[in-house]
C-alpha positions as a Markdown table, in Angstrom:
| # | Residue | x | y | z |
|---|---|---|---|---|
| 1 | Unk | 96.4 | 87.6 | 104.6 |
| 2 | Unk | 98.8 | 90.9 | 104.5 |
| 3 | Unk | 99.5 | 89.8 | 107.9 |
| 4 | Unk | 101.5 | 86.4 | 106.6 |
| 5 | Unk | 102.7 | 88.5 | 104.4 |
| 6 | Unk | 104.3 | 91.1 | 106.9 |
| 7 | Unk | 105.3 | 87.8 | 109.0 |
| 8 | Unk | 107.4 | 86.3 | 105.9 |
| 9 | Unk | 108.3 | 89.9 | 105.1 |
| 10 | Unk | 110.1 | 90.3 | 108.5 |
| 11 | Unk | 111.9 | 86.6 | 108.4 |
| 12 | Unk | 113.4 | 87.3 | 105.5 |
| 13 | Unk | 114.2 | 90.7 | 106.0 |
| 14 | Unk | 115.5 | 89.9 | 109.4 |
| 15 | Unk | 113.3 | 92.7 | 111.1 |
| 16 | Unk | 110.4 | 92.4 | 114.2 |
| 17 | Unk | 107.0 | 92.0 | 112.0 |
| 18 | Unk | 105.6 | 95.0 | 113.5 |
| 19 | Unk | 108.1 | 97.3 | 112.1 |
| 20 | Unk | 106.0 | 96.8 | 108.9 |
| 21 | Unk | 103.1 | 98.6 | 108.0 |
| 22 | Unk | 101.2 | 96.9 | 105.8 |
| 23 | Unk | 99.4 | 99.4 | 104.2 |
| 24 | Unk | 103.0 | 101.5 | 104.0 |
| 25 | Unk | 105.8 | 100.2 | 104.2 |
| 26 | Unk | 108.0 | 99.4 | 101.5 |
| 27 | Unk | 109.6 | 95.9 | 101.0 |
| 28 | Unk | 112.6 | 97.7 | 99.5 |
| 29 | Unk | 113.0 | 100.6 | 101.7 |
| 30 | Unk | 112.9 | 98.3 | 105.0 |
| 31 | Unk | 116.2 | 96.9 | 103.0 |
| 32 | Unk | 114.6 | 94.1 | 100.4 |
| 33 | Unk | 116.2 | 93.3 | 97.3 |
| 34 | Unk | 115.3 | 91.5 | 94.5 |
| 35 | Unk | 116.9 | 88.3 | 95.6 |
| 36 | Unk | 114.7 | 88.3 | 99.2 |
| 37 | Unk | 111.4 | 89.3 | 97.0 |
| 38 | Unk | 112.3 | 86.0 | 95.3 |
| 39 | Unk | 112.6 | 84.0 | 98.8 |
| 40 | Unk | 109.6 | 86.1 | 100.4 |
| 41 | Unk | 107.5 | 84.7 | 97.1 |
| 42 | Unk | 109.1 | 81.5 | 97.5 |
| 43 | Unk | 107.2 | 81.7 | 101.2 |
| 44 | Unk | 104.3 | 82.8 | 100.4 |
| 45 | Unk | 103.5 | 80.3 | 97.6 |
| 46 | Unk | 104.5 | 77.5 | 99.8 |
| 47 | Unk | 102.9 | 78.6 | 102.7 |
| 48 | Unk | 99.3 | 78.6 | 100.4 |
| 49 | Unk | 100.2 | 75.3 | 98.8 |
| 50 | Unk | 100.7 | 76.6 | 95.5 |
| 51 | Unk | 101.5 | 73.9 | 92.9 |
| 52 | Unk | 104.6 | 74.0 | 91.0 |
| 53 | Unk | 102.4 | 74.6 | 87.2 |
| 54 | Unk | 100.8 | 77.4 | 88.9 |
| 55 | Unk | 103.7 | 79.2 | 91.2 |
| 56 | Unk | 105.3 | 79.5 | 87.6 |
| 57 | Unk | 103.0 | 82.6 | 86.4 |
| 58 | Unk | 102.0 | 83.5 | 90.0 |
| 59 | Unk | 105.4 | 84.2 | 91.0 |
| 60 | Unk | 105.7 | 86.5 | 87.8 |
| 61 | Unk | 102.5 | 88.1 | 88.7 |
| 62 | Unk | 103.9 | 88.8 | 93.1 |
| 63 | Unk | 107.0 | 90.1 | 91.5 |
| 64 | Unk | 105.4 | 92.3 | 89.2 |
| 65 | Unk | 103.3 | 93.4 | 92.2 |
| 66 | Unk | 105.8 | 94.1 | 94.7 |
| 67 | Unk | 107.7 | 96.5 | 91.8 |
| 68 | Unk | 104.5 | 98.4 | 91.1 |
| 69 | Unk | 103.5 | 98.1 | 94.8 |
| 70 | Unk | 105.4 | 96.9 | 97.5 |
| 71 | Unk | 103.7 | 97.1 | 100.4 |
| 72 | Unk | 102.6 | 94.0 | 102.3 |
| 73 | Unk | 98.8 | 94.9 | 101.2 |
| 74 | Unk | 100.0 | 94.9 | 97.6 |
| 75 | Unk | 101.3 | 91.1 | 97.8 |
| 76 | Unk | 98.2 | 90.4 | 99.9 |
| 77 | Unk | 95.9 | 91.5 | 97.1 |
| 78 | Unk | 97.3 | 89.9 | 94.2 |
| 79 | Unk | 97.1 | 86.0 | 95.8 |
| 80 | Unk | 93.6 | 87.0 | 97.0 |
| 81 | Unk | 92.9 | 87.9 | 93.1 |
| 82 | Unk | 94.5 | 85.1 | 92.2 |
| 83 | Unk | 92.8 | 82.4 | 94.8 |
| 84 | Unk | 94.4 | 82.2 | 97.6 |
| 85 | Unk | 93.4 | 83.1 | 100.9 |
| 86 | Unk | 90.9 | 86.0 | 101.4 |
| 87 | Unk | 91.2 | 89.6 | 102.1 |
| 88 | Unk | 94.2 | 91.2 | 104.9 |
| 89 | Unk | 93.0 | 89.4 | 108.0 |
């Protein structure tokens, strides 16, 4: 999962996927903003089929994340604790 993550991550922050550590690396030090977190969440919860009810408080609950912890691991965890997908593979 962390792995998607870094893969959105890198498309929206326009950099090679491996240039992100997932356990590390920093959405807003590799030059995020809040704006791309938005679009990076925007990904993510299409990409796991999250319905429009639910992407409403789950979107609250990645941003949240990604303040508190923004590594790709971080974002990875909260949709696993949440239901989607299952641990960083």
């Amino acid at each position: 999962m962390a792995e998607r993550v870094r893969k959105i991550w890198a498309e929206v922050l326009e950099v090679t996927p491996e240039s992100i550590d997932i356990h590390h690396g920093d959405f807003f030090e590799l030059g995020g903003y809040s704006l791309l977190a938005l679009q990076a969440i925007g990904r993510l919860l299409a990409e796991y089929g999250v319905g429009e009810i639910e992407s409403v408080e789950l979107e609250g609950a990645l941003l949240n994340r990604l303040f508190d912890n923004p590594t790709a691991i971080g974002q990875a965890e909260c949709l696993v604790a949440a239901g989607y997908g299952t641990g960083d593979a």
